[in-house]
C-alpha positions in Angstrom: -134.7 -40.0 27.0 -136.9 -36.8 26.7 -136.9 -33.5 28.0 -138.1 -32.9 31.8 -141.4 -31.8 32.0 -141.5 -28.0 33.9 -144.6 -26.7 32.1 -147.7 -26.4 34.3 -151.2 -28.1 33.0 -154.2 -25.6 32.4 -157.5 -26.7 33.6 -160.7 -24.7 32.7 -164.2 -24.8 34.8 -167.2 -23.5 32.9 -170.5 -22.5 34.9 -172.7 -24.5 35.2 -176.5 -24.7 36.6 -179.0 -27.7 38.5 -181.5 -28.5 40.8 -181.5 -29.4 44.2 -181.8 -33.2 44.3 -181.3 -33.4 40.2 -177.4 -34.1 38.8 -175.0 -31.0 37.8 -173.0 -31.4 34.5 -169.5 -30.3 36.0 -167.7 -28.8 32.8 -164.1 -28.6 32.5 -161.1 -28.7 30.0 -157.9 -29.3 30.5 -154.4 -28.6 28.6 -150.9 -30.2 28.4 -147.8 -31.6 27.0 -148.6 -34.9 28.2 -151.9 -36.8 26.5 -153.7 -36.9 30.2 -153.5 -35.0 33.6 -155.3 -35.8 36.7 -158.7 -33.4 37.7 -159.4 -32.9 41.3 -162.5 -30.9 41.1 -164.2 -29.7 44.3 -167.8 -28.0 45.0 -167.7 -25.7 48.2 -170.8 -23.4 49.9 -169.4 -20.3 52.1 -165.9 -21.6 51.9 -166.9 -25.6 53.3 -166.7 -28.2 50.8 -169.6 -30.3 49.6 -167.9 -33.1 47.6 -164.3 -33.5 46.5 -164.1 -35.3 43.1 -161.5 -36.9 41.1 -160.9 -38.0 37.4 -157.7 -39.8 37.2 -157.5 -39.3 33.8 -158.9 -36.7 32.0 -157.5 -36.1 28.3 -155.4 -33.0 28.3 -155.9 -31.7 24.7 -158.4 -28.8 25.6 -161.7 -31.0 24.8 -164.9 -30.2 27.0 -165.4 -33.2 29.7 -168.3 -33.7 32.0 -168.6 -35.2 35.6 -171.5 -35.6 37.1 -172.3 -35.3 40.9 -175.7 -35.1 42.7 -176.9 -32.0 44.3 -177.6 -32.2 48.1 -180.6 -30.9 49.8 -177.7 -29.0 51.7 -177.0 -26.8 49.0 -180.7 -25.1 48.9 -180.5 -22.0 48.8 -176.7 -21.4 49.0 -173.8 -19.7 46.5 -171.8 -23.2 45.1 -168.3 -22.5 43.2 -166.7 -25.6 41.6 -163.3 -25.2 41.4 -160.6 -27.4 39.9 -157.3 -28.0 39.3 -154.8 -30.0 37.1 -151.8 -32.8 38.0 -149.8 -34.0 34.7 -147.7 -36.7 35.3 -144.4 -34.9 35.9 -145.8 -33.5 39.5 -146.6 -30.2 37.8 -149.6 -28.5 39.1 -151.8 -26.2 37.8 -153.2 -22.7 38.9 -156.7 -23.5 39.7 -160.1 -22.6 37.9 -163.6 -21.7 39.6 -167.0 -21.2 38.3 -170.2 -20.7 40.0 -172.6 -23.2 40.3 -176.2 -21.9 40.0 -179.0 -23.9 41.8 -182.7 -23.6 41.9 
């Protein structure tokens, strides 16, 4: 049997920039002791979320991933943050990670 897991998984979220109507390339990494961790990534204007996104299983060994998520009409004109956190397998979670989302 191995040692408990008690270390935290580290998810990064880069910035990232798209157009109203045309698809944003969400950018994040992710680091842990196990090979895969759970992303829950969310896109908020003014504090009210826009679209709540999951990977299941995203690897955990620090490699640039992309998810990709349409932008609304809603969020003309408006300040977007993407933030994001990590699950690994052992219930630890993560400190979360935000980035802005520029759209024009």
């Amino acid at each position: 049997m191995g040692a408990a897991d008690f270390t935290a998984p580290a998810v990064k979220v880069r910035k990232a920039r798209a157009r109203v109507g045309g698809l944003a390339k969400l950018r994040f990494s992710a680091r842990d002791e196990s090979a895969t961790v759970r992303i829950d990534l969310s896109v908020s204007a003014g504090g009210k979320a826009l679209a709540n996104l999951t990977v299941p299983k995203a690897k955990a060994n620090g490699s640039l991933r992309t998810l990709t998520w349409r932008v609304p009409a809603a969020a003309r004109g408006k300040k977007l943050r993407v933030c994001g956190a990590a699950l690994d397998p052992a219930g630890n979670v993560g400190a979360r990670s935000c980035a802005r989302l520029i759209v024009t």
